[in-house]
NUFI-388540 format. One line per field, with one value per residue (C-alpha): x, y, z. Coordinates in steps of 0.5 Angstrom, whole numbers, plus 500, padded with zeros to 3 digits. Layout:
BEGIN
x c(X,...)
y c(Y,...)
z c(Z,...)
This chain:
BEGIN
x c(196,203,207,203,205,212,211,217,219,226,228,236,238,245,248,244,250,247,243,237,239,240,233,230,233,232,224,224,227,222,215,216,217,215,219,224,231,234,240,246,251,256,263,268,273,280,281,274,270,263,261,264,261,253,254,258,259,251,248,252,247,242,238,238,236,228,229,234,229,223,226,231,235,232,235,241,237,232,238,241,235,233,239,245,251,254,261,261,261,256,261,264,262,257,257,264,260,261,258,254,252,249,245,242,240,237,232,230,230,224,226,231,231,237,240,247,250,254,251,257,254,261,264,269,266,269,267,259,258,262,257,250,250,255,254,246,245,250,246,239,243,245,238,234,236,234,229,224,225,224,222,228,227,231,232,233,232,226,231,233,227,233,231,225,219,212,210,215,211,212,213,219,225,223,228,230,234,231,232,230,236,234,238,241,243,249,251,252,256,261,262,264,269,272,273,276,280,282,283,288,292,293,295,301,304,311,311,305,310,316,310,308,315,318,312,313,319,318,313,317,324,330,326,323,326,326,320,316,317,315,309,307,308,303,298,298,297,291,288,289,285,279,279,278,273,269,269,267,262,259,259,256,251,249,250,244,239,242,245,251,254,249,242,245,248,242,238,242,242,234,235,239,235,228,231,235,230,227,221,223,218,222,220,224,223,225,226,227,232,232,232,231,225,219,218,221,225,224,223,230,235,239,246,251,250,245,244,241,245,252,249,245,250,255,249,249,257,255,260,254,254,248,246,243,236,230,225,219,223,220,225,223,225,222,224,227,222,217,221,223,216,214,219,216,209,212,216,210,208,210,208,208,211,216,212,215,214,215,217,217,213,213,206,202,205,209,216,219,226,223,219,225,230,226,224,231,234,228,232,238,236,233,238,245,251,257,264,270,270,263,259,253,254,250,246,246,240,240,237,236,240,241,245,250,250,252,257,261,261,265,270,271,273,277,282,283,285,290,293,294,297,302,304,305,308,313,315,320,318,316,311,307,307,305,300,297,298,293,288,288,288,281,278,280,278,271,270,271,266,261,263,262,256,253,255,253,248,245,242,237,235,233,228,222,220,214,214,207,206,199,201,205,199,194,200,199,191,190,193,190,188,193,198,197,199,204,207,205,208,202,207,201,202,208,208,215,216,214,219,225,224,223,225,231,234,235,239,243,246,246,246,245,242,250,252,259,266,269,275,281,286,293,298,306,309,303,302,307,308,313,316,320,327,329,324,319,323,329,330,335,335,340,344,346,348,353,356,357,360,364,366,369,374,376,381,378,382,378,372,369,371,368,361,361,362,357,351,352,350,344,339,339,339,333,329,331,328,321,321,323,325,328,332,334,338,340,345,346,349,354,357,359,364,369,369,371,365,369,371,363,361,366,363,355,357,360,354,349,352,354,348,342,341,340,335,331,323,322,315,317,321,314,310,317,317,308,308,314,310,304,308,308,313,317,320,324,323,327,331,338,344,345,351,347,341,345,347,339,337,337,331,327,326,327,330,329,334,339,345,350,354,361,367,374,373,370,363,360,356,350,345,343,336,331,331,326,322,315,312,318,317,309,313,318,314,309,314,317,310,309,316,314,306,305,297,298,290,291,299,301,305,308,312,312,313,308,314,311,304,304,308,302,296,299,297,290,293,297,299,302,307,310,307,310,304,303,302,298,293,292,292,286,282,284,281,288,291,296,301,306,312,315,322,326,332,332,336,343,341,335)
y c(396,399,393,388,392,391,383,380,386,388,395,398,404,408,412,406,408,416,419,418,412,409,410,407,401,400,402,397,391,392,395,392,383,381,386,380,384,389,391,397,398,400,403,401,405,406,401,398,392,395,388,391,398,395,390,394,401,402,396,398,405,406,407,399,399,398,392,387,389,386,381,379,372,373,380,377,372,377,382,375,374,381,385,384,389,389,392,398,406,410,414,408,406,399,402,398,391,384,382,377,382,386,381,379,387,387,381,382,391,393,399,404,409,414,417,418,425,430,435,440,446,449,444,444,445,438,434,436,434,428,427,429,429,423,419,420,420,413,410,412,410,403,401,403,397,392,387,389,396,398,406,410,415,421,423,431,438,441,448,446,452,457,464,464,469,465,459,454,447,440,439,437,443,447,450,457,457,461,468,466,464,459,452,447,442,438,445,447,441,441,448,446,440,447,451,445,444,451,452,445,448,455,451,449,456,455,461,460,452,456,460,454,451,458,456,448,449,455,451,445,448,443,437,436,432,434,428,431,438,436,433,438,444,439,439,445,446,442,446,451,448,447,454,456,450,453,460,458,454,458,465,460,458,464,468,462,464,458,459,455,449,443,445,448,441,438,441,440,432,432,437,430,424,427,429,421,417,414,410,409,411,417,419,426,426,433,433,440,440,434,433,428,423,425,418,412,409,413,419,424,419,423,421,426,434,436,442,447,444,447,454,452,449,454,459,454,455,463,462,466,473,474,471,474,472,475,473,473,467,460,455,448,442,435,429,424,419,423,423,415,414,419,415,408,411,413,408,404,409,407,414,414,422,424,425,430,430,435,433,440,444,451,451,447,447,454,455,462,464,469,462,458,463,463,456,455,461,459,451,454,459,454,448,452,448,448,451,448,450,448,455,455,459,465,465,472,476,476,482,481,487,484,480,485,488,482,480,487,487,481,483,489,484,480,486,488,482,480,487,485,479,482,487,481,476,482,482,477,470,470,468,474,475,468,468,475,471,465,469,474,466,464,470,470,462,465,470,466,461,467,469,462,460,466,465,458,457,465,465,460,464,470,465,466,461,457,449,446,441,439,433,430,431,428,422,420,422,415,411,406,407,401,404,412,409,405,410,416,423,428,434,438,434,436,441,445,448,440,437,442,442,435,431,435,439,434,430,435,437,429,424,418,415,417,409,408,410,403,402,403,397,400,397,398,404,407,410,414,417,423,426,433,432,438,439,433,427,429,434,439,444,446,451,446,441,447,448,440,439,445,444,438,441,446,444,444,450,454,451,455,462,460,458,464,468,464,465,472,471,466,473,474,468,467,474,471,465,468,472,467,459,460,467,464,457,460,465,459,455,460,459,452,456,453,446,440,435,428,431,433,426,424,429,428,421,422,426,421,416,423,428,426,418,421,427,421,423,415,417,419,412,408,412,411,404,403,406,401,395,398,398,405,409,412,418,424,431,437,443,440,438,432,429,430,426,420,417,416,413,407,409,410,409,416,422,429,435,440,440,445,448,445,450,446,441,446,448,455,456,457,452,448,450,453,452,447,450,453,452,449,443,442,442,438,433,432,432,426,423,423,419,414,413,415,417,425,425,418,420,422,428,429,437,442,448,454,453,447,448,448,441,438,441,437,430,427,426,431,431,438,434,439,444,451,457,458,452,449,454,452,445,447,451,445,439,436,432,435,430,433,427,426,429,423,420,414,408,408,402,402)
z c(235,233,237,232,227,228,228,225,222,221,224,221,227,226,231,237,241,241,247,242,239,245,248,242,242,250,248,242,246,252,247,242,244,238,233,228,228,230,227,229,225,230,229,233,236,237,243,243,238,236,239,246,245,244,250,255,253,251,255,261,261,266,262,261,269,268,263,266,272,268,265,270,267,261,259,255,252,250,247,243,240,238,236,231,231,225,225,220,218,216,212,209,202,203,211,210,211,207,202,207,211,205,203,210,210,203,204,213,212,213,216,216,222,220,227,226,225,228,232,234,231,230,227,221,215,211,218,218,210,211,216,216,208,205,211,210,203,202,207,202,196,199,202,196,192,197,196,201,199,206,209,210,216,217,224,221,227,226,226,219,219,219,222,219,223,224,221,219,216,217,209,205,204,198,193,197,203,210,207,200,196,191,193,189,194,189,186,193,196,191,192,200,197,193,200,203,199,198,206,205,200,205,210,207,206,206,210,214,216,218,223,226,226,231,235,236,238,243,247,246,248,249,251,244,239,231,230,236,233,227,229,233,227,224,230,229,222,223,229,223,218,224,226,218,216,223,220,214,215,219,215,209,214,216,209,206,213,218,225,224,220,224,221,214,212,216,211,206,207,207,201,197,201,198,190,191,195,188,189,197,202,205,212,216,223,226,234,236,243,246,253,259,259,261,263,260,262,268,269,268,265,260,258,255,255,251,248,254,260,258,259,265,269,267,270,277,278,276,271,266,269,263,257,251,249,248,254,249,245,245,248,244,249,247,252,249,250,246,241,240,241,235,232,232,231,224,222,220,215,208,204,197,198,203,210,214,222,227,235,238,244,242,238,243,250,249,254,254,254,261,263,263,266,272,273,273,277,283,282,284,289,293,291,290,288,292,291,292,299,301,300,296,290,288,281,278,276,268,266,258,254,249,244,241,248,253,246,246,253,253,248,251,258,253,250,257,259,253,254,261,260,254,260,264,260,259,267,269,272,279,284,284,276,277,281,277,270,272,276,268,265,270,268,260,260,263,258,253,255,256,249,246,249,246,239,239,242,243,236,239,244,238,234,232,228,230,228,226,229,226,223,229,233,228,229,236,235,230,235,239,245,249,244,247,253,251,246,248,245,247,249,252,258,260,265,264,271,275,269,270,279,279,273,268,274,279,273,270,278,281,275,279,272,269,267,271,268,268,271,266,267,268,263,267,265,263,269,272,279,278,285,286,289,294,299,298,296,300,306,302,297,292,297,302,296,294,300,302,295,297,304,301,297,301,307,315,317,311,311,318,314,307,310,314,307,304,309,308,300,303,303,297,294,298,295,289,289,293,286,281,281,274,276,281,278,272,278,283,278,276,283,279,273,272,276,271,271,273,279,280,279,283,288,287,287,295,296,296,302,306,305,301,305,312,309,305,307,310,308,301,300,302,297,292,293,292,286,284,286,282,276,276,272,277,275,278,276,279,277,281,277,273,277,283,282,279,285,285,278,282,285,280,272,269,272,268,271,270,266,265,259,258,255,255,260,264,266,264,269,264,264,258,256,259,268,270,273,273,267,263,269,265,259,260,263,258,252,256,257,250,249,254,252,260,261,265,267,271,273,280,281,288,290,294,293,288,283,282,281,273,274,279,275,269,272,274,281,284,291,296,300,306,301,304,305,297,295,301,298,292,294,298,293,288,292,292,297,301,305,311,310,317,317,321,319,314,316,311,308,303)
């Protein structure tokens, strides 16, 4: 009986905080009772202990649901008595444990079940070694000197067989690579340390610096200090570093006979634990693409997004106009409960030669790449999901031309939109060229994703390799009869099209088994709420302000014929702001030319009490005062003139505006810096969020005009207030709240 064979003993698992690691442990706990200890090496995050991962991060999935409901009181005493979480690092030497810890290891382990690993396929070239090999061959090297000299199993991919055509064998790595390059898997991971540090020493090019200087300070503009530039030319050379890391582990990968960097330093880590393992019994388990539960804990539990689901998801929203593949390819999907239960079947073996296992279906229950396209597009045909505003979403038709066609068709795409948007960026700011701006954005954004998909995981859908699974079959046929239906893992009895309609596609589209977002506790100040002034916080504009400042300074008699001459400028200051907010403040402004500051002051200091105070929104005034009681970071943001908003400081903590330019005591009439507005107003608010550790994705942001709508989307929570017919639109197709702020007079006293 596999559980009795599990009496007593001891069981190491990394990575137990992973989709894969964490069915393991619900399945240990609940199948294997009388298993002595189970140990997780956990690294603890940012914010997080390792202890408060495991307990509320990993027991808080619903993946736990069925086992507190069996064990009921006694769920917590069941976990305290079974598992210890070690706080430590796979990629840290002696995975960053004490000594007592390390000692506890050697003499209790009897089993190693290696399951951490970067799974990005486009991972930076330094960060996968780091991962997949190091940590791997770290661990090996660490457990082979325990008392109990326990089984190491590594958790590889069963696409480590690279683009192969045929057979590919359950048996340890040879010496030649998938096209038959001879390997030397030492040789070859010093010879990536050296493209590392070749691409380290080509990030610090003094010119390529003075490049990512220029554009640090063009995104950041006036509000960016000398330490943000400088943090930012550094983000920059690191996204750099990334972006050629990626390539050239990619071509290197490619080059050998590999998709991508994820299966060639997989490889290159079965390679290295095999030449290294000593006299340890070695183990390599290759899943192929690991999907929802077929059963356990229950059916279509899934935590994440696995491999497939992005592309199928996308297809749902009709965002994949077509996807290369070949129809005739097979598809490997395994559900993760097949591959857990594979697992602990395995981890009683103590070979004396390396053991290797394939988890896959394509050899014994074949899925076609046609097949699973048309279970999927029947799904959605009959369960389509829902656009923003409420309609059922059309799935396209794929016609399967190919990879080189669908990939040139979308660079295609993209170059004429590059082009578009260079001819776009050229034309003065405004609403329209806005509008076409972002619509060519949306447009770019899904081609870029299309092209994306296609390059990652494209190469998937042109495989043909065949994974034997002849060994892993004959693993599950030595079973005991009570453990076959304890532990089954028979892939045949899974019928793709009942799994995708009833199980994994309901779970991909509903997640009703997703563990819960806790609630994130707000710290004060950490959250803000920013509010536009003119039109949303007070019912004026910039215009009014002008001509109530200047009236005052003008005599009664005069004052009828000035305002007469005035009003007849208001058309074209209005057509101007209809084209461009920022136009249109850097040419009202210079109606200021001349004035002395103090004197402004003076008057803006007037203007509260005689203009804005009866145009307050008493609405807005509630919301500001909420806000304010919720420990909220009060912030005004707008395109007015600092002497202007002064009076108001005392209504909120931070106030972001517009300054003019001083010659001689006087103003220019020129502004100081970029007008805030449009894209500027994102800008600067994210600059000063940044300054003040505010969280812009749980903020709030109030405004009311299209001009504002780059400031809204920078916010998690964005509010249309009195929004005119352009932004009321776009509030609508975005889902956002929309608020019409009653235009009543606000008593005097505040």
């Amino acid at each position: 009986m596999l559980a009795e064979s599990y009496r007593g003993k001891c069981v190491l698992l990394t990575g137990g905080t992973g989709f894969l690691g964490t069915a393991i442990v619900e399945k240990t706990l609940r199948s294997l009772p009388d298993l002595g200890r189970l140990y997780l090496v956990v690294r603890p995050s940012k914010d997080k202990s390792a202890d408060y991962r495991f307990h509320k991060d990993m027991l808080g999935s619903a993946a736990f649901r069925r086992l507190r409901e069996e064990l009921g009181d006694g769920f917590d005493g069941r976990v305290a008595e079974k598992v210890r979480v070690l706080e430590g690092d796979v990629h840290a030497p002696s995975l960053g444990l004490g000594e007592e810890d390390l000692r506890e290891l050697s003499e209790n382990v009897d089993v190693v079940i290696h399951s951490a690993a970067s799974v990005v396929f486009d991972a930076p070239l330094d960060a996968a070694v780091d991962s997949n090999v190091r940590g791997t061959v770290g661990l090996l090297k660490l457990a082979r000197e325990w008392s109990k000299r326990p089984l190491f199993m590594h958790i590889s991919t069963a696409y480590v067989a690279g683009n192969i055509e045929g057979d590919a064998p359950e048996e340890p790595p040879g010496k030649t690579t998938p096209n038959g390059t001879t390997l030397d898997a030492g040789e070859e991971i010093l010879g990536l340390e050296a493209v590392v540090g070749e691409v380290e020493n080509a990030s610090q090019e003094r010119g390529l610096l003075r490049r990512f200087e220029s554009e640090a300070r063009n995104e950041l503009g006036m509000v960016g200090s000398q330490e943000e530039v400088a943090e930012r030319v550094d983000q920059l050379r690191r996204a750099w570093m990334r972006e050629r890391l990626v390539e050239r582990g990619t071509e290197r990968a490619r080059e050998l006979g590999w998709n991508d960097v994820y299966t060639f330093t997989k490889s290159l880590a079965e390679r290295t634990v095999v030449r290294e393992r000593g006299d340890s019994p070695l183990v390599i388990l290759r899943p192929a693409i690991i999907e929802s539960s077929f059963r356990e804990p229950y059916p279509g539990w899934i935590q994440g997004s696995r491999m497939a689901d992005p592309i199928i998801m996308a297809y749902a929203k009709g965002l994949l106009r077509e996807f290369p593949g070949d129809p005739e390819t097979l598809v490997d999907i395994v559900p993760v409960d097949h591959v857990v239960n594979a697992i602990l079947a395995a981890g009683i073996r103590r070979p004396e030669e390396p053991e290797v296992f394939h988890v896959a279906s394509g050899q014994r229950n074949p899925l076609r790449y046609r097949d699973l396209y048309d279970h999927v597009r029947d799904y959605f045909v009959e369960n389509p999901l829902r656009d923003s505003g409420g309609r059922p979403v059309q799935v396209p038709e794929w016609s399967f031309p190919g990879r080189g066609k669908v990939e040139l068709a979308l660079k295609a795409q993209l170059t004429a939109l590059q082009v578009g948007g260079k001819v776009a960026d050229r034309l003065p700011d405004g609403h329209m060229v806005s509008d076409a701006r972002q619509r060519m954005a949306r447009a770019e954004k899904r081609a870029r994703m299309s092209l994306y998909y296609s390059r990652i995981y494209g190469a998937y859908a042109n495989m043909y390799a065949v994974f034997s699974t002849d060994r892993t079959k004959a693993l599950y046929e030595g079973l005991e009869p009570e453990d076959k239906e304890t532990f089954p893992f028979d892939v045949t009895e899974v019928r793709w099209r009942e799994w995708l309609h009833g199980t994994h596609l309901p779970a991909l589209t509903t997640r009703p088994n997703r563990k819960r977002r806790r609630k994130v506790e707000e710290k004060p100040g950490e959250v803000a709420a920013i509010f536009d002034v003119d039109g949303t916080l007070v019912g004026s504009n910039v215009v009014s302000y002008y001509a109530w400042l200047r009236m005052q300074e003008l005599p009664a008699a005069v004052r009828p014929l000035w305002l007469a001459a005035f009003m007849t400028k208001i058309p074209y200051y209005w057509g101007l702001d209809k084209i461009s907010r920022a136009h249109f403040n850097r040419a009202f402004y210079k109606n200021y030319a001349g004035w002395k500051p103090e004197r402004a002051k003076h008057l803006g200091r007037e203007s509260f009490a005689g203009f804005t105070l009866e145009r307050i929104f008493p609405d807005a005034l509630e919301r500001l005062r909420e806000h304010k009681a919720l420990g909220h970071r009060v912030v005004l943001l707008s395109g007015a003139l600092d002497f202007l908003l002064e009076p108001m400081k005392d209504l909120a903590d931070d106030v972001l505006c517009s300054t003019l330019a001083q010659e001689n005591g006087t103003y220019t009439g020129e502004l100081v810096g970029t007008p805030v507005a449009g894209d500027a107003r994102a800008r600067m608010l994210a600059s000063f969020a940044r300054k003040r550790n505010v969280d812009l994705s749980r903020s709030y942001a109030y405004a009311d005009a299209i001009s504002d709508l780059p400031m809204l989307e920078a916010v998690g929570r964005p509010v249309a207030v009195n929004p005119d017919r352009r932004l009321r639109a776009a509030a609508e197709e975005r889902g956002w709240q929309i608020r019409d702020w009653g235009k009543e007079r606000v008593a005097k006293k505040i």
